[in-house]
DOPAKOL-284919 format. One record per residue (C-alpha): residue in three letters; residue number from 1; x, y, z. Coordinates in steps of 0.001 Angstrom, whole numbers, plus 524288, in hexadecimal, padded with zeros to 5 digits. Layout:
<recs>
{rec 'ALA'; NUM; {X; Y; Z}}
...
</recs>
This chain:
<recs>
{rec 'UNK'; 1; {D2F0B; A6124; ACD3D}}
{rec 'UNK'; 2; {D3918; A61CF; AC254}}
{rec 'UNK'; 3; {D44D6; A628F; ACE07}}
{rec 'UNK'; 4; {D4AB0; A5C5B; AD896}}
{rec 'UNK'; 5; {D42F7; A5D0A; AE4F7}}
{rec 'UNK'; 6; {D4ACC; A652C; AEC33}}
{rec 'UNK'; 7; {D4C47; A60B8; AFBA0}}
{rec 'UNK'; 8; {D5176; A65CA; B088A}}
{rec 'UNK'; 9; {D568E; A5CD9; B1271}}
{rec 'UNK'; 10; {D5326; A6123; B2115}}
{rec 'UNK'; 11; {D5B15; A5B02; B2A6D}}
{rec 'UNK'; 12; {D6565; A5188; B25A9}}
{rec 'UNK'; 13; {D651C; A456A; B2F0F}}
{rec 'UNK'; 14; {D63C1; A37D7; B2DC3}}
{rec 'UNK'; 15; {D57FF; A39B0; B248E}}
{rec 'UNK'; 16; {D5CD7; A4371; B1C68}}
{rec 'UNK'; 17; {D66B6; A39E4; B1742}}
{rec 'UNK'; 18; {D5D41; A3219; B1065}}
{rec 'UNK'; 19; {D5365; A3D4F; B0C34}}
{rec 'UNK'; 20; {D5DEA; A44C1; B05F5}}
{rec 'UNK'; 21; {D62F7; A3876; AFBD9}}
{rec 'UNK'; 22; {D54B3; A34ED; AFB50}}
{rec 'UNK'; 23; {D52AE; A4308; AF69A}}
{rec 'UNK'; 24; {D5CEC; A4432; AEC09}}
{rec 'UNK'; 25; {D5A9B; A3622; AE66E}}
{rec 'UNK'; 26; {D4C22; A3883; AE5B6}}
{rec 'UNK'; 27; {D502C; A4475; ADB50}}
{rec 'UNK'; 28; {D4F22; A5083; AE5B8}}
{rec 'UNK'; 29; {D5A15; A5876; AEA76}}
{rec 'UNK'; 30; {D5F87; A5BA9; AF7C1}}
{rec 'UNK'; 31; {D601D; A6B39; AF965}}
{rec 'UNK'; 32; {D6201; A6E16; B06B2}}
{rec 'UNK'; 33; {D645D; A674A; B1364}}
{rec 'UNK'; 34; {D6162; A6C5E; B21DC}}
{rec 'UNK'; 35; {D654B; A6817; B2E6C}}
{rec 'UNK'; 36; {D6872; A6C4E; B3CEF}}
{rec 'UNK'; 37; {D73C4; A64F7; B3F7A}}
{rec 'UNK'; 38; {D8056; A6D3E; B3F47}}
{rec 'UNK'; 39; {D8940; A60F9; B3AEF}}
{rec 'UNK'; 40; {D80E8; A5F68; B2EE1}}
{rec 'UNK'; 41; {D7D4F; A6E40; B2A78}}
{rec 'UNK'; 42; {D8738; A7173; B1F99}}
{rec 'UNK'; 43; {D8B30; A631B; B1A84}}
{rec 'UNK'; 44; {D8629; A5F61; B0C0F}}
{rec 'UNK'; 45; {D789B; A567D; B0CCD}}
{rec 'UNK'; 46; {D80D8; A4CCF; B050B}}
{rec 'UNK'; 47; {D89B6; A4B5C; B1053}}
{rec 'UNK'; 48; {D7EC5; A481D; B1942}}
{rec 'UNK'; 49; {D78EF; A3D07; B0F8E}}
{rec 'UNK'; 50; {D86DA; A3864; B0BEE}}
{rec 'UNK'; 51; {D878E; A3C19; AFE83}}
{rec 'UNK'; 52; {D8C7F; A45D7; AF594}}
{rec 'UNK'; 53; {D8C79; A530B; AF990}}
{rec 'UNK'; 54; {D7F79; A5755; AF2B2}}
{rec 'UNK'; 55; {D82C5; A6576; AF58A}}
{rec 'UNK'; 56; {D786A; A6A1B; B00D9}}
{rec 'UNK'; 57; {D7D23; A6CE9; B0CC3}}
{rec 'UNK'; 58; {D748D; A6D07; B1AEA}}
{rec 'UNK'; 59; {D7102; A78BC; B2028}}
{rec 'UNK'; 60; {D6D3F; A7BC4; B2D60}}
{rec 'UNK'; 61; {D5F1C; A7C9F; B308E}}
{rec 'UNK'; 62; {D6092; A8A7B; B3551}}
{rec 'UNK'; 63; {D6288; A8CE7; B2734}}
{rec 'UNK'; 64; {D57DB; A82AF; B2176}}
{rec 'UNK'; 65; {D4E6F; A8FFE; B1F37}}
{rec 'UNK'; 66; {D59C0; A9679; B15B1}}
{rec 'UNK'; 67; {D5D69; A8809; B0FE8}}
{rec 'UNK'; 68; {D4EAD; A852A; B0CFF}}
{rec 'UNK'; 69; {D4D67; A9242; B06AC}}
{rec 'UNK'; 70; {D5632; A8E98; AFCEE}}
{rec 'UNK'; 71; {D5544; A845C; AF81F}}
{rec 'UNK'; 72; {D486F; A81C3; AF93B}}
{rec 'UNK'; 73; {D45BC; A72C5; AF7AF}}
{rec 'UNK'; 74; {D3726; A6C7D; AF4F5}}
{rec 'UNK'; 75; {D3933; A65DA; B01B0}}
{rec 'UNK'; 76; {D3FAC; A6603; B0DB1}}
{rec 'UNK'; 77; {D4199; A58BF; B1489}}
{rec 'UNK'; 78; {D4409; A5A03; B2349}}
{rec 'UNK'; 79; {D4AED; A4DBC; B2A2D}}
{rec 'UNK'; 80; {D4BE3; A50DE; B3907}}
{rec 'UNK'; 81; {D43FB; A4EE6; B4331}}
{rec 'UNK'; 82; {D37D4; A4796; B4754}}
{rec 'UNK'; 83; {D2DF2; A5221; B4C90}}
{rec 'UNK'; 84; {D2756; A5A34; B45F4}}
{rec 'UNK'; 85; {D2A5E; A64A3; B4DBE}}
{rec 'UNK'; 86; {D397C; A6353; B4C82}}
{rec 'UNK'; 87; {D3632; A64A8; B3D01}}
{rec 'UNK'; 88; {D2CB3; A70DC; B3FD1}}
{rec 'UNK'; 89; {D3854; A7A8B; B3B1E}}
{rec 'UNK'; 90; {D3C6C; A73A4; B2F79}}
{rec 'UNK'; 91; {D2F1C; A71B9; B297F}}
{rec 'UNK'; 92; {D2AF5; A7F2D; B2E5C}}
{rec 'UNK'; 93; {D37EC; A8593; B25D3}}
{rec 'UNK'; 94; {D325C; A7B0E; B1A44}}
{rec 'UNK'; 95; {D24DC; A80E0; B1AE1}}
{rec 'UNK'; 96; {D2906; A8F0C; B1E16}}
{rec 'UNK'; 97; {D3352; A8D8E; B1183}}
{rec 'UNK'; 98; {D2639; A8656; B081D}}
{rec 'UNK'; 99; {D2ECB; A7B90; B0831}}
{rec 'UNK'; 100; {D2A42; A6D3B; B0924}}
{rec 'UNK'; 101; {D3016; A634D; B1310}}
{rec 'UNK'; 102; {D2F24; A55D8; B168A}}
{rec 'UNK'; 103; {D33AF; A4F6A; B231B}}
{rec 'UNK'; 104; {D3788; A455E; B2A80}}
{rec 'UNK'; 105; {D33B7; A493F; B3643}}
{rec 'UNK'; 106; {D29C0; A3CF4; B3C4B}}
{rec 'UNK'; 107; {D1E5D; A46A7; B42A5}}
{rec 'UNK'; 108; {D1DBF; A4D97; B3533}}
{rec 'UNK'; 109; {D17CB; A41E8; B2E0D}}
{rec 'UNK'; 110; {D0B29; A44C5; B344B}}
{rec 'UNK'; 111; {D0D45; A5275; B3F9A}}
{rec 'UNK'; 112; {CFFD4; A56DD; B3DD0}}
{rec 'UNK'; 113; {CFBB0; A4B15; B4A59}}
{rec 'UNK'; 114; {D085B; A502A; B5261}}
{rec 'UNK'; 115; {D0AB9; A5D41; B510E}}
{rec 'UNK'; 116; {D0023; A6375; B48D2}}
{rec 'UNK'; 117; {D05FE; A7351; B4C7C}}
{rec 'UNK'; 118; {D140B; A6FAB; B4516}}
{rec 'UNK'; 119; {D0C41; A6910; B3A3F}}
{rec 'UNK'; 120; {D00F4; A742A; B36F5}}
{rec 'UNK'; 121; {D0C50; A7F2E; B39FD}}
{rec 'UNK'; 122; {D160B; A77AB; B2F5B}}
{rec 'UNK'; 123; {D08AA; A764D; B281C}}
{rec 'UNK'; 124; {D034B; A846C; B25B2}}
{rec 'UNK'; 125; {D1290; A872D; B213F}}
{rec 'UNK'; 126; {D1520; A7EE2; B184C}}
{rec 'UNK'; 127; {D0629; A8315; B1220}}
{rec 'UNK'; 128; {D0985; A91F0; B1161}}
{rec 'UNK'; 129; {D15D9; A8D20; B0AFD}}
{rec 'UNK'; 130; {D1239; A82F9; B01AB}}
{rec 'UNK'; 131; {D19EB; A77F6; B0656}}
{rec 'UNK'; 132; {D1828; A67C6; B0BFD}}
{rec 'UNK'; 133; {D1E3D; A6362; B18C5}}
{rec 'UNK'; 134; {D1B4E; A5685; B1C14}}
{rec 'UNK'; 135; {D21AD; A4BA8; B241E}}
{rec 'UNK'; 136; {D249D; A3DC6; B1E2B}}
{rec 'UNK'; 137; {D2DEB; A31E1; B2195}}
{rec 'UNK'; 138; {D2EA6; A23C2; B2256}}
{rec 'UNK'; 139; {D20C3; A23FD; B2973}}
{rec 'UNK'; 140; {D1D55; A294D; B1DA8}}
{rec 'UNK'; 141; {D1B12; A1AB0; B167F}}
{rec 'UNK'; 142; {D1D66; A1096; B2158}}
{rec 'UNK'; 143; {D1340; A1859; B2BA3}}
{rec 'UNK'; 144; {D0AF0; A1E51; B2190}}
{rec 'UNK'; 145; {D08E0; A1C4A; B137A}}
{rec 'UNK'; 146; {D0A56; A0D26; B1674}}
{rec 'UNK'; 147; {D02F2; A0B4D; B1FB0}}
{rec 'UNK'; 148; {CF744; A1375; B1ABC}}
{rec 'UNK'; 149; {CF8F4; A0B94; B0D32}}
{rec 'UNK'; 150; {CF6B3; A0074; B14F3}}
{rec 'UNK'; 151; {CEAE1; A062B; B1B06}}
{rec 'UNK'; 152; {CE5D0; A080C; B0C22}}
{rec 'UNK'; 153; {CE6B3; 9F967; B0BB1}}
{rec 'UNK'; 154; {CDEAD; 9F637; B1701}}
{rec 'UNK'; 155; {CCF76; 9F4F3; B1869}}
{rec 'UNK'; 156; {CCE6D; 9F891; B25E3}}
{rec 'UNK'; 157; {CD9AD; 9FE9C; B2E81}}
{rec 'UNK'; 158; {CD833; 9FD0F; B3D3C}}
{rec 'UNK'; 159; {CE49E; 9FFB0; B4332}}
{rec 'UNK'; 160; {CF216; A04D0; B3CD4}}
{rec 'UNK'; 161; {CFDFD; A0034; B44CC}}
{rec 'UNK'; 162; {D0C89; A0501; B41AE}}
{rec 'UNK'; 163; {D1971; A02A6; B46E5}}
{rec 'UNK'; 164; {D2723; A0812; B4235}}
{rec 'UNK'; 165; {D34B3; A08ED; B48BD}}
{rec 'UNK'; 166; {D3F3C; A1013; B4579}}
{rec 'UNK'; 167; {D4CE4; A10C1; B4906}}
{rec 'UNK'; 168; {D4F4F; A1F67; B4E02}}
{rec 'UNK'; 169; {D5E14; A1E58; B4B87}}
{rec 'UNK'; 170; {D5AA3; A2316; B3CDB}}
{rec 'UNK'; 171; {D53B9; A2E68; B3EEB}}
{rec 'UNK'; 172; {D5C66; A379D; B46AE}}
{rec 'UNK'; 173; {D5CAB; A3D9E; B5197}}
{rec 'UNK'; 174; {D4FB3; A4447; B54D6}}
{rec 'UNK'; 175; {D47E0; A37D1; B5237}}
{rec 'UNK'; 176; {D4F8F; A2F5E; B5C47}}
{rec 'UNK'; 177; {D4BC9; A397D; B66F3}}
{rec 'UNK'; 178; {D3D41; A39F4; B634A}}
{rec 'UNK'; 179; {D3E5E; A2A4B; B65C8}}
{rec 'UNK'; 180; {D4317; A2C9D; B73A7}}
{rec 'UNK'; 181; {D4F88; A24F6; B6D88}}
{rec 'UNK'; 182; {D5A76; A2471; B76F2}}
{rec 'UNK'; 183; {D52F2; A28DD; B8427}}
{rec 'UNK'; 184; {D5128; A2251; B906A}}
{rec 'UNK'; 185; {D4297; A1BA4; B9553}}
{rec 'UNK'; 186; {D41CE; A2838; B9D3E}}
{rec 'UNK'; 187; {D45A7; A3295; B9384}}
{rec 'UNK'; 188; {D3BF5; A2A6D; B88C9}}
{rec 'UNK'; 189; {D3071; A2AC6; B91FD}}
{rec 'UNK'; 190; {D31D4; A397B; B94C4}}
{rec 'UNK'; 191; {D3843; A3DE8; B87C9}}
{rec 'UNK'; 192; {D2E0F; A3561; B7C69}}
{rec 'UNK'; 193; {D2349; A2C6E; B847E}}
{rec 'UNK'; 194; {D1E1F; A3552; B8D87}}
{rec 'UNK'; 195; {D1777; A3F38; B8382}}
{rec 'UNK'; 196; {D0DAB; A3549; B7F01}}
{rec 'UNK'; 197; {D08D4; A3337; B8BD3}}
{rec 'UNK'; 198; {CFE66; A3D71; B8A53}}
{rec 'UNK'; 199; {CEEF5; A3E82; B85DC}}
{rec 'UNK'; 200; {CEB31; A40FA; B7A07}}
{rec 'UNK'; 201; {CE7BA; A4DA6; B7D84}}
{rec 'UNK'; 202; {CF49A; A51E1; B8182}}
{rec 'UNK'; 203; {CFA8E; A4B07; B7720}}
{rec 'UNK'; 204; {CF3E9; A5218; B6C7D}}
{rec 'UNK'; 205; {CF6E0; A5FF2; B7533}}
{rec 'UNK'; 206; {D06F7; A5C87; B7378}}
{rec 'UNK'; 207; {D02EE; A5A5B; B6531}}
{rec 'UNK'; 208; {CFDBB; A6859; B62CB}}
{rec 'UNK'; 209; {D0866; A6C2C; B69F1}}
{rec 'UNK'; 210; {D1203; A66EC; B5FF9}}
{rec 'UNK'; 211; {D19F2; A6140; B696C}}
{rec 'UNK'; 212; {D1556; A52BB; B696D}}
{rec 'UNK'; 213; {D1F59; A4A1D; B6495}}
{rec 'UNK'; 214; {D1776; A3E6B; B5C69}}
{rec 'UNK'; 215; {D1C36; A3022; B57FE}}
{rec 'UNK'; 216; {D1DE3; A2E60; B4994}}
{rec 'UNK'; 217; {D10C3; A25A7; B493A}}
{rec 'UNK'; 218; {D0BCD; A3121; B504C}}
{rec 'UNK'; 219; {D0C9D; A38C5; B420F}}
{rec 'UNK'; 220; {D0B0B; A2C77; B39E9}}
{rec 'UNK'; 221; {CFD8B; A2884; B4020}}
{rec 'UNK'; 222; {CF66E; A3784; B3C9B}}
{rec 'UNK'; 223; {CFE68; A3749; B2FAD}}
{rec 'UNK'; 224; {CF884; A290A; B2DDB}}
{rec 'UNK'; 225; {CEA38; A2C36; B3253}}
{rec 'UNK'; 226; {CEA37; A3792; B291B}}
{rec 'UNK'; 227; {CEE85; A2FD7; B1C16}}
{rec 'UNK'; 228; {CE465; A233C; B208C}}
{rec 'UNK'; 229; {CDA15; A3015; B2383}}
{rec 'UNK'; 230; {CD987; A2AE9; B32D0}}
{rec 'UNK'; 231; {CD467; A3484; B3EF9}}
{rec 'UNK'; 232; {CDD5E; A33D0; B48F3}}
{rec 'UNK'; 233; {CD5F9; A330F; B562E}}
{rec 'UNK'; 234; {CE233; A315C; B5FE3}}
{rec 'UNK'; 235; {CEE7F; A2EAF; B5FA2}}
{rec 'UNK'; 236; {CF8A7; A2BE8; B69AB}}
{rec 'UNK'; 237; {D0770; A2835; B6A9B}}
{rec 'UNK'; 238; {D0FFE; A210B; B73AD}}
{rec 'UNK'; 239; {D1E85; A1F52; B73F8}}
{rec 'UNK'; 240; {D23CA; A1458; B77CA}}
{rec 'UNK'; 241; {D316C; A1402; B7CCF}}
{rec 'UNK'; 242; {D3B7B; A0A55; B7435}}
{rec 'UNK'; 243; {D472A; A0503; B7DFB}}
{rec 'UNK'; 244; {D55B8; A0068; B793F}}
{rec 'UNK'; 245; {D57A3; 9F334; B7D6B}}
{rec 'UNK'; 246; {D650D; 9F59A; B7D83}}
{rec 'UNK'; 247; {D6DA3; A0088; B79EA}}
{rec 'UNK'; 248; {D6D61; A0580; B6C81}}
{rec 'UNK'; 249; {D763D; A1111; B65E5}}
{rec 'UNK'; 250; {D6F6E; A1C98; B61E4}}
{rec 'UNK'; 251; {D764F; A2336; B5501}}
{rec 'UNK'; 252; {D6B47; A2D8A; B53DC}}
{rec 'UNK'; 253; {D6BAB; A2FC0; B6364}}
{rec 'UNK'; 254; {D79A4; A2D89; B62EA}}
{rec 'UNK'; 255; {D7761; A25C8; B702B}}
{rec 'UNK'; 256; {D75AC; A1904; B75BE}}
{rec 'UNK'; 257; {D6725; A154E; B79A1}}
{rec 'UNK'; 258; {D6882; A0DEB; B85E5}}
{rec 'UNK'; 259; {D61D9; A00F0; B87E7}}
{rec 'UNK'; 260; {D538C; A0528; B8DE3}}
{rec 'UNK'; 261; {D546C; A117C; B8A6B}}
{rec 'UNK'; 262; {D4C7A; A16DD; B7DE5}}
{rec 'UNK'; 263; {D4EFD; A11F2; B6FAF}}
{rec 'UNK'; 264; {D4250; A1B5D; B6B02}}
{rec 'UNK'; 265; {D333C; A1941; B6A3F}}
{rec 'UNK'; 266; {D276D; A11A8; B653A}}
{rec 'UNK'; 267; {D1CBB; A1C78; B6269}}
{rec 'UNK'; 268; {D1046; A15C6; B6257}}
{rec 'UNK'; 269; {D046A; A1EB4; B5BD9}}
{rec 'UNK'; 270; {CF62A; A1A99; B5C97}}
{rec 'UNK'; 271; {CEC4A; A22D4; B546E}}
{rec 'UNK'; 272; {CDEBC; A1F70; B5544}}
{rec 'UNK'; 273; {CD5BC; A2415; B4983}}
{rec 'UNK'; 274; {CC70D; A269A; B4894}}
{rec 'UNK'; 275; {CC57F; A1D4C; B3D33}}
{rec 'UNK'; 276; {CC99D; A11DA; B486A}}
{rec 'UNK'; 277; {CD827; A1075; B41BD}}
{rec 'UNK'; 278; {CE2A5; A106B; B4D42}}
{rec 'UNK'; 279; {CF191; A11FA; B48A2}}
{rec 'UNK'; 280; {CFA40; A0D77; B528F}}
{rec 'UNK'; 281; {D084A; A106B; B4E6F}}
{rec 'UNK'; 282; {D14A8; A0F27; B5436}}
{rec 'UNK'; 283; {D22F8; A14B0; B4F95}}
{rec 'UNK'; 284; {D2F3F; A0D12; B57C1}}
{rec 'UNK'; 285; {D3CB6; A1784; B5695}}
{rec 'UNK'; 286; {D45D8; A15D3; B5CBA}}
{rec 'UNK'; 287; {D566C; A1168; B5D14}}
{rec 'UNK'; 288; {D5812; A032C; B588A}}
{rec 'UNK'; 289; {D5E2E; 9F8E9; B5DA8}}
{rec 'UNK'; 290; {D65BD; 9EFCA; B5351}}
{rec 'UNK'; 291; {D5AF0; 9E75E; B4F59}}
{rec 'UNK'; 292; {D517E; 9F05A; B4DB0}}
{rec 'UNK'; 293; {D4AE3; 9F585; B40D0}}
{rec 'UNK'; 294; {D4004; 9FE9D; B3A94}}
{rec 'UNK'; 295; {D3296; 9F865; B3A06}}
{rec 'UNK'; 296; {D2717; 9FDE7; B3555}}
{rec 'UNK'; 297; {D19F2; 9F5D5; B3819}}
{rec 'UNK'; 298; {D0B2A; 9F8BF; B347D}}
{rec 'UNK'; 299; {CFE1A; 9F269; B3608}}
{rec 'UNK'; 300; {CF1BC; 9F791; B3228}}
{rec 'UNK'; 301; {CE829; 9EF66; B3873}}
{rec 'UNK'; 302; {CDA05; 9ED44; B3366}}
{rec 'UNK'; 303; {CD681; 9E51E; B262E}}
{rec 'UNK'; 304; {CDE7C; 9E125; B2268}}
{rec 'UNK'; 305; {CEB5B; 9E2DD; B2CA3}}
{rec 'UNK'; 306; {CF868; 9E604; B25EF}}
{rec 'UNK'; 307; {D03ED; 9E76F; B2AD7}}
{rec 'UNK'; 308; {D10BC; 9EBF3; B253F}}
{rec 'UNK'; 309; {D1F37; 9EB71; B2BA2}}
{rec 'UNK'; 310; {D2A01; 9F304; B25DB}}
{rec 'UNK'; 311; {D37B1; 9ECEA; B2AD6}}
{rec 'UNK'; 312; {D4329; 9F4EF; B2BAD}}
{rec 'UNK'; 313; {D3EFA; A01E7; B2279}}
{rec 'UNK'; 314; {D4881; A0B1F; B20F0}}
{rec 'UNK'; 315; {D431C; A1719; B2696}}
{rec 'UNK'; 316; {D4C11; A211D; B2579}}
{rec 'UNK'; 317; {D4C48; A1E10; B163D}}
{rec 'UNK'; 318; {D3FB1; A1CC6; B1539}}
{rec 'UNK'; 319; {D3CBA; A2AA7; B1DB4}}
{rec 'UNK'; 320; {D4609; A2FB0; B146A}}
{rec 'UNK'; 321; {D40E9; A2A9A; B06D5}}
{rec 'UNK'; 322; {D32EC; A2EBC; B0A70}}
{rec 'UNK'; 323; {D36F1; A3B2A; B0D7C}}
{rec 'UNK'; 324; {D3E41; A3DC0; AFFDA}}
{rec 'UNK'; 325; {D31C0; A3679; AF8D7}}
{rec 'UNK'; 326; {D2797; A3F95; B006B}}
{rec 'UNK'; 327; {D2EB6; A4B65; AFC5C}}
{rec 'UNK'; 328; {D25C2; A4CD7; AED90}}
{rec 'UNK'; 329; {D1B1B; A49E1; AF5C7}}
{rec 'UNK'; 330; {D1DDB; A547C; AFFBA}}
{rec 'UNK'; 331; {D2085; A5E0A; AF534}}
{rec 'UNK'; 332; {D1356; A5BA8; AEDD3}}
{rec 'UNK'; 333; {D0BB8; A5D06; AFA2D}}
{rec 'UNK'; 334; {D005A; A67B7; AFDF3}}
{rec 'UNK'; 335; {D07C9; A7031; B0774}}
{rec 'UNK'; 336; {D08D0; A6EAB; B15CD}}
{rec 'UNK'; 337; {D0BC4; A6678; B2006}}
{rec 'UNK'; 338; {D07F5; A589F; B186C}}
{rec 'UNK'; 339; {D09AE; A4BB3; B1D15}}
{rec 'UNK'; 340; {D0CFB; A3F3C; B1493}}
{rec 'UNK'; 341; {D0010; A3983; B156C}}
{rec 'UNK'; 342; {CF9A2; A4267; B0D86}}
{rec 'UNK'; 343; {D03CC; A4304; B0234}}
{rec 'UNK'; 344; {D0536; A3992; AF823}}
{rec 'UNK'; 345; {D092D; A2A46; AFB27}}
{rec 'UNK'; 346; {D17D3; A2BE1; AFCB0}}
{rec 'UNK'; 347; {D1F19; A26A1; AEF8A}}
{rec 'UNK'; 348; {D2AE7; A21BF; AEB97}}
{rec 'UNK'; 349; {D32F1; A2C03; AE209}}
{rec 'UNK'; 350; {D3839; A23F7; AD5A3}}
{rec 'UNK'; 351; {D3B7F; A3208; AD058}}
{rec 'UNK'; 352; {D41AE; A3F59; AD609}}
{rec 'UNK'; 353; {D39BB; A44F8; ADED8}}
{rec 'UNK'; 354; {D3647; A51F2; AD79B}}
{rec 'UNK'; 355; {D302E; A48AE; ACEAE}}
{rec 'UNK'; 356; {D25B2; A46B4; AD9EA}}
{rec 'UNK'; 357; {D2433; A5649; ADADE}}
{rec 'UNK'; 358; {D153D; A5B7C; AD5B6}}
</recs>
């Protein structure tokens, strides 16, 4: 591509912070922001990463359609909530427009094993139109590529066990309430534990129903299976309910979290595949206490065992620089709904984006 990669910014959050610089020092260009926030539609994007006024201002999402229209950018990069279907509209308008998006949204790393309607609906639009959507984040390397790299290096792979936390205080909003962050024993078992306490059966019913609401490792263990070519027999998940051990100040929540009342979740996913592999994978989020940190932790077990412990990652920069790094590879994709695992490894860009552009 002999131009900047042109980009629009959906939603303009924590995350869009970092995905915007990361966009204009990788050689691309901002050309349109969107959000639904009345205190931020209007104000220059420069305002919101506290720089220079670069000279696009926010527009309502009522007027995203028009906006899109436009300008139309080579990619779209939505930054705002967690479910796929709380993304449904903005990658529907991407597919409906031909235009291809990326997201940050955690279920659409892998939403064909959680809501497979959304997925095949966003699918067949962005086919008739010509255009990639695809979901990608810090799960991305540290629950995917890495750990199936590793898997290249062992003979014989028995068991895959992985464990991250992750403080929900830097994602927003939305993501502290998926985590049951801030509720009482009560309110957690009702509101979060209680709807994995089903069969199978039923389970995979609220699935075709699109209303099931699935762990991260819940999308990281089919998008796994699929790049290692493993059959997924079962899976379930369990939430597990995280209590303060004292009270802790909520910025996102903008509330106190009593002592024994809810901090968030561990989600604990268990896949079992015909080829004998079991991936048992857990994801901690929830509001930190002072001497708490990000860990990520995996073992694939079998000959040999490896293990490998990340200390204190920085997640939100690291969501934020794969995004920006995936866009060439989102852009030179078939069309369709297409997760990361069957694109190319994820690279590091020494040059401007466009440079990356078939």
């Amino acid at each position: 591509m002999d131009r900047k990669v042109r980009v629009v910014q959906y939603g303009t959050g924590k995350m869009s912070v970092y995905t915007m610089r990361y966009v204009y020092e990788k050689g691309g260009e901002i050309v349109g922001a969107v959000d639904v926030n009345p205190d931020v539609v209007g104000k220059d994007i420069g305002e919101i990463m506290g720089s220079e006024n670069k000279g696009v201002k926010v527009v309502s999402n009522t007027d995203a359609e028009k906006m899109l229209s436009e300008t139309k950018p080579d990619v779209v990069i939505v930054t705002t909530m967690s479910l796929i279907e709380d993304v449904k509209d903005a990658l529907m308008l991407c597919a409906k427009l031909g235009l291809n998006a990326i997201t940050t949204c955690e279920e659409a790393f892998y939403p064909q094993n959680s809501n497979p309607g959304v997925t095949e609906a966003i699918d067949k639009l962005a086919k008739e139109n010509n255009c990639t959507i695809t979901g990608t984040g810090y799960q991305d390397i540290y629950w995917g590529e890495l750990i199936s790299a590793i898997g290249g290096s062992t003979h014989k792979i028995t068991k895959i066990k992985g464990s991250s936390s992750y403080n929900v205080e830097d994602y927003g909003i939305a993501l502290a309430r998926a985590h049951g962050a801030g509720l009482t024993l009560e309110e957690f078992d009702k509101e979060v534990a209680s709807s994995d306490r089903i069969s199978d059966e039923e389970r995979q019913k609220v699935i075709e129903s699109g209303k099931y609401q699935p762990s991260y490792m819940w999308n990281v263990n089919g998008w796994l299976c699929s790049k290692l070519g493993l059959t997924v027999e079962s899976q379930t998940q369990k939430c597990v309910l995280q209590v303060a051990k004292r009270d802790i100040f909520s910025s996102t929540l903008n509330m106190t979290v009593k002592k024994g009342d809810a901090t968030g979740m561990s989600a604990v996913v268990t896949t079992k595949t015909k080829e004998g592999i079991v991936l048992e994978t857990e994801c901690i989020g929830k509001v930190y206490d002072e001497d708490e940190f990000d860990r990520n932790k995996w073992t694939i077990e079998g000959e040999p065992e490896t293990t490998i412990v990340v200390d204190k990652p920085a997640t939100v920069e690291l969501t934020c620089a794969t995004v920006v790094n995936r866009i060439p590879d989102v852009i030179n994709a078939r069309s369709g709904y297409v997760p990361t695992n069957e694109m190319d490894e994820l690279k590091y860009r020494v040059k401007p984006l466009n440079e990356y552009v078939k």
